[in-house]
Every structure is written in C-alpha cells, then in structure tokens.
MDAnalysis code that builds the backbone (N, CA, C; Angstrom):
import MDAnalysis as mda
import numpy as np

u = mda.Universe.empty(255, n_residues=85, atom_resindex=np.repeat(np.arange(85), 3), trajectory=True)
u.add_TopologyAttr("name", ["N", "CA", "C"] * 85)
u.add_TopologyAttr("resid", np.arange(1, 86))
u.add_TopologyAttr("resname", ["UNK", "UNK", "UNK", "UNK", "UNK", "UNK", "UNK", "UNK", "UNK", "UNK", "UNK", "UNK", "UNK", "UNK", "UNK", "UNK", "UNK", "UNK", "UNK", "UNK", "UNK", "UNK", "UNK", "UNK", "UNK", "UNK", "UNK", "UNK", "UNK", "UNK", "UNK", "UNK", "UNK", "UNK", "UNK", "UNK", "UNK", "UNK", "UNK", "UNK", "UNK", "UNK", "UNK", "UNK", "UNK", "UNK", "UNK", "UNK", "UNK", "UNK", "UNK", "UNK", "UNK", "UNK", "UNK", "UNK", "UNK", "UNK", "UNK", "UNK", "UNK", "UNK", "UNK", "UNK", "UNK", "UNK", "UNK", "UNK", "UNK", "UNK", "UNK", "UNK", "UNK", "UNK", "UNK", "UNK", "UNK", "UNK", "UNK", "UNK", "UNK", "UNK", "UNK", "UNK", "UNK"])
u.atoms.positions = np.array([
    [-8.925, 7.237, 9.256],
    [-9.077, 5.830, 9.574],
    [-10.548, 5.419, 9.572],
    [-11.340, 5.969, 9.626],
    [-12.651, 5.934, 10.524],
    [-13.785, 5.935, 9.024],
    [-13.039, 7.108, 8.046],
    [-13.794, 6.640, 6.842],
    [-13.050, 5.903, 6.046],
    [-12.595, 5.592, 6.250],
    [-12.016, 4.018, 5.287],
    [-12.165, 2.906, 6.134],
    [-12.408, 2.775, 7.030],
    [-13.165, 2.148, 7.707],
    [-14.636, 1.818, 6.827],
    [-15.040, 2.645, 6.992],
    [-16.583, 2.891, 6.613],
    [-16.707, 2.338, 5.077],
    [-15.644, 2.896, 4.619],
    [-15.930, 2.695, 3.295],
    [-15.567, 0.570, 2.999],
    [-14.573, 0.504, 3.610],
    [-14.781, -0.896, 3.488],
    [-15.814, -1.594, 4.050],
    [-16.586, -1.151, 4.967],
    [-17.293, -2.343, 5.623],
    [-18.592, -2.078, 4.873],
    [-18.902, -0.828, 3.593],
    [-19.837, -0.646, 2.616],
    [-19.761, -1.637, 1.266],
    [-18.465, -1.431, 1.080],
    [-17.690, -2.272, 0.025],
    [-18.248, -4.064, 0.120],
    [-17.783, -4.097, 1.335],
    [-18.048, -5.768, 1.741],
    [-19.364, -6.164, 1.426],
    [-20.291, -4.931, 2.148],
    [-22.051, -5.272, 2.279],
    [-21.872, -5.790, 1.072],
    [-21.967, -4.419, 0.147],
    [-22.649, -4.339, -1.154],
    [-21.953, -5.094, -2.236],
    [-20.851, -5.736, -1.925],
    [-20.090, -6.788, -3.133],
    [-19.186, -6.274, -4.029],
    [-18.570, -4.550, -4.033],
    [-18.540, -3.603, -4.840],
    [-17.401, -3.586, -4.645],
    [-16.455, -2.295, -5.733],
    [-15.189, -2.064, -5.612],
    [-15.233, -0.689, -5.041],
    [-14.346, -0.327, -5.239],
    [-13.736, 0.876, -4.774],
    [-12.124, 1.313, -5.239],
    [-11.550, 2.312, -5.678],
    [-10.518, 3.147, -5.553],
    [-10.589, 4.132, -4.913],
    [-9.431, 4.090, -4.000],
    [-8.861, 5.224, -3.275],
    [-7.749, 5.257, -3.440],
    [-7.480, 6.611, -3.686],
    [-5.542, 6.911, -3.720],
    [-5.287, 7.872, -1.746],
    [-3.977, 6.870, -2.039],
    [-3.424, 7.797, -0.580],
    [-2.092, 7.724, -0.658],
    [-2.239, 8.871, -0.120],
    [0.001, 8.787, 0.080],
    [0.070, 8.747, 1.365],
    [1.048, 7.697, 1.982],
    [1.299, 7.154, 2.889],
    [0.477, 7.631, 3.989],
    [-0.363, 6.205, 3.792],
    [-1.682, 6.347, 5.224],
    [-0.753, 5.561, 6.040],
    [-1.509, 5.802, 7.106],
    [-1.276, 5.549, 8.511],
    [-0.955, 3.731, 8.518],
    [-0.483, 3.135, 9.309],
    [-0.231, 2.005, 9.501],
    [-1.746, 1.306, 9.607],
    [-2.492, 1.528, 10.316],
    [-3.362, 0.802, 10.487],
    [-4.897, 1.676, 9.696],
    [-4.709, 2.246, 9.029],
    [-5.502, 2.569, 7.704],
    [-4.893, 1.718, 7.070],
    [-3.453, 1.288, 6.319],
    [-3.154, 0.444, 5.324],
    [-3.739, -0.512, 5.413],
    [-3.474, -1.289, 6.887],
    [-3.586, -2.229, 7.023],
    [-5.640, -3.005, 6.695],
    [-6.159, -1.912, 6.352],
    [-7.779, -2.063, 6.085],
    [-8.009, -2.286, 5.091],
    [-6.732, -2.548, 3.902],
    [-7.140, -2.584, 2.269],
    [-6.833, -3.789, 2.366],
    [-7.688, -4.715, 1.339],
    [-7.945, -5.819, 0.981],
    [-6.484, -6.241, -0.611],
    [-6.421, -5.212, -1.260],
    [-6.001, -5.100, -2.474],
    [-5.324, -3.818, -3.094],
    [-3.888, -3.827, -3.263],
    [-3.631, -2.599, -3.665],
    [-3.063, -2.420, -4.478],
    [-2.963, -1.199, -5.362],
    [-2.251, -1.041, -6.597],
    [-1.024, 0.108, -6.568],
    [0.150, -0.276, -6.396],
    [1.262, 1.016, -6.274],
    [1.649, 1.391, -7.865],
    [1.327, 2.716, -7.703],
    [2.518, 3.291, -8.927],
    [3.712, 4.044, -8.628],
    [4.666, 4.329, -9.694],
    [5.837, 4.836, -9.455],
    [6.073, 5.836, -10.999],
    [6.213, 7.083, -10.766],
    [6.463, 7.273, -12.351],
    [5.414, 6.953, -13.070],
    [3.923, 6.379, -12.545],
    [2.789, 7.029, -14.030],
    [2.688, 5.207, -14.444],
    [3.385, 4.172, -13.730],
    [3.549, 2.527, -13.688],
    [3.217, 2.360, -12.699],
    [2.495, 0.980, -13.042],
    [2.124, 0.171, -11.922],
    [3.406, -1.147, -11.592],
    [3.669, -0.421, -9.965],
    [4.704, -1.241, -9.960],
    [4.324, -2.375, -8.970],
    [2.758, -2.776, -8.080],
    [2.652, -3.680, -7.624],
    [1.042, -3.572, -8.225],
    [0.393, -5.067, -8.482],
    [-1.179, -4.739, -8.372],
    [-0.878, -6.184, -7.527],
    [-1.972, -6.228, -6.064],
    [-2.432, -7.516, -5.648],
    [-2.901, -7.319, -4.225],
    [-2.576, -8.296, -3.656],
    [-3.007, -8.726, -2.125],
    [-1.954, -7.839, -0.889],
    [-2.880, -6.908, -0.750],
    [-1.799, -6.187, 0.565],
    [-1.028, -7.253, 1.021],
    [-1.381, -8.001, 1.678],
    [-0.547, -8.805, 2.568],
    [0.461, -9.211, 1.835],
    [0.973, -9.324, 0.509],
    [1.893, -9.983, 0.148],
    [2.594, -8.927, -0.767],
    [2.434, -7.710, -0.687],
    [3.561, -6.559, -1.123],
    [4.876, -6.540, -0.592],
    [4.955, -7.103, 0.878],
    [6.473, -7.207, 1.418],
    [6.926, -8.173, 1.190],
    [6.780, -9.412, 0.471],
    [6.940, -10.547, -0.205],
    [7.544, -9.871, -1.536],
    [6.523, -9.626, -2.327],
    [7.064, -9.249, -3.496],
    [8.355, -8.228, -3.723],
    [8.341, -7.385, -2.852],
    [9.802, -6.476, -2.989],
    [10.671, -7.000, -1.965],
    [10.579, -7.827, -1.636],
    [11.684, -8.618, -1.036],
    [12.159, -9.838, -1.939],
    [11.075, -10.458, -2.500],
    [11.722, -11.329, -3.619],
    [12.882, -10.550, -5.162],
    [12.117, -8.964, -5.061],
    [12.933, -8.162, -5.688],
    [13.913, -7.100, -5.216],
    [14.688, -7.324, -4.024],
    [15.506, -7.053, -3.164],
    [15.478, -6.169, -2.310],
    [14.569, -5.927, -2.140],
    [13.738, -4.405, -0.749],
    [13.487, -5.371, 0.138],
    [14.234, -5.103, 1.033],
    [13.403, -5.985, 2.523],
    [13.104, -4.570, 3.180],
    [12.042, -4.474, 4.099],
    [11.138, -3.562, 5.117],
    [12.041, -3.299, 6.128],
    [12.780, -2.473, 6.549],
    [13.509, -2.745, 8.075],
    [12.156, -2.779, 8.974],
    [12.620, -3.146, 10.069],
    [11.394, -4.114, 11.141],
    [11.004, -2.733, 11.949],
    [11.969, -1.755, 11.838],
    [10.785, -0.621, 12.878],
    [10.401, 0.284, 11.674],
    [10.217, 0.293, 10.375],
    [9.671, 1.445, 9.617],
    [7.910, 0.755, 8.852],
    [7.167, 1.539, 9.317],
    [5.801, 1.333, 8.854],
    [5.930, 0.735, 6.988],
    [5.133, -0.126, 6.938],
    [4.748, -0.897, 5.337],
    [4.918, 0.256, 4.514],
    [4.063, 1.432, 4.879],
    [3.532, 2.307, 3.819],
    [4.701, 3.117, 3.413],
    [5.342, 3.617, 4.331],
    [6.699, 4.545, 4.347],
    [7.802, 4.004, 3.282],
    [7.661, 2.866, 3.749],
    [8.923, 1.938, 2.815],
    [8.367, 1.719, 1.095],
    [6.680, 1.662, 1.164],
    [6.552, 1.242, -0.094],
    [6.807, 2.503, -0.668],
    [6.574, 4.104, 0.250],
    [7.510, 5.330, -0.680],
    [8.292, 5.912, -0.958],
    [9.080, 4.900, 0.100],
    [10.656, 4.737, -0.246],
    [11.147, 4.229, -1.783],
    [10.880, 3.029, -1.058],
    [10.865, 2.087, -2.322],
    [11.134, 2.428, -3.988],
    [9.515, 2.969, -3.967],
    [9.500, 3.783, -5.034],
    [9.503, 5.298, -5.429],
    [10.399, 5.910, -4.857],
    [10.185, 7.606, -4.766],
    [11.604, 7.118, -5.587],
    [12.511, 8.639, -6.588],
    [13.620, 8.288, -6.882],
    [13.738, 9.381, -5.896],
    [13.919, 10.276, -5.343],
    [13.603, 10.877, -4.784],
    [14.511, 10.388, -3.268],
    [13.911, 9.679, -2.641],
    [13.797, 8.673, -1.394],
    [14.850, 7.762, -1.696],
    [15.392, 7.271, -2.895],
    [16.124, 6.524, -3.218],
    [17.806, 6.988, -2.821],
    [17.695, 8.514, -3.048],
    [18.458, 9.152, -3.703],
    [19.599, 9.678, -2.195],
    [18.420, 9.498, -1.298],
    [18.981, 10.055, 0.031],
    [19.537, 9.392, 1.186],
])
C-alpha cells in the first residue's frame, strides 16, 4: 500500500505515467489508481477510469455483490477459471 502510495503521489508531482501490474491488490491499494487497464486471456477487457469499471460490467451484466472487494470480482469476472466454479 505504502509504495503505491508513493508511487502515485511521484506520478502526480512530476506529471508522468506509470504501469503497474497487480493481481488482486488490496481494496484500498485499488482504490489509489487513477486509471486502469484489465486483461483477460492476453485482451484488454477494460481500459479507463477506476471509478467507473463497476459501471461498465454492470452495463455488461456483472453486478459486484455488495460484500466482495472491486478487485476480487474484477478476477472473477474475468478468470474462466473463477467462472467455472
């Protein structure tokens, strides 16, 4: 948490980007990205505005149940794997 922390509030100074890959961070690490890009299978199956990823797979029929963390569900979502079980 603490360096992604860091790393955003470097990002901000300096005007810059950044990539980081993570598999399912913590709730409130997610919640520190400005912009994210999910893949599934080697595809990009979301690029945009964190805040509006549970929008978008809900407009495409994934709703979040209300006690499972953002991140969990987005590897739900897309795991076939996770799908499967």
């Amino acid at each position: 948490f603490q360096i992604i922390k860091c790393f955003g509030q470097t990002v901000h100074l300096l005007d810059a980007t950044m990539l980081i890959s993570l598999l399912q961070p913590a709730p409130e690490t997610f919640e520190l990205f400005d912009e994210i890009i999910l893949l599934a299978e080697g595809e990009i199956v979301y690029q945009g505005p964190r805040e509006l990823v549970l929008d978008f797979f809900e407009h495409m029929g994934f709703k979040c149940p209300e006690r499972k963390g953002i991140a969990d569900f987005l590897q739900e979502v897309t795991s076939k794997k996770d799908q499967e079980q």
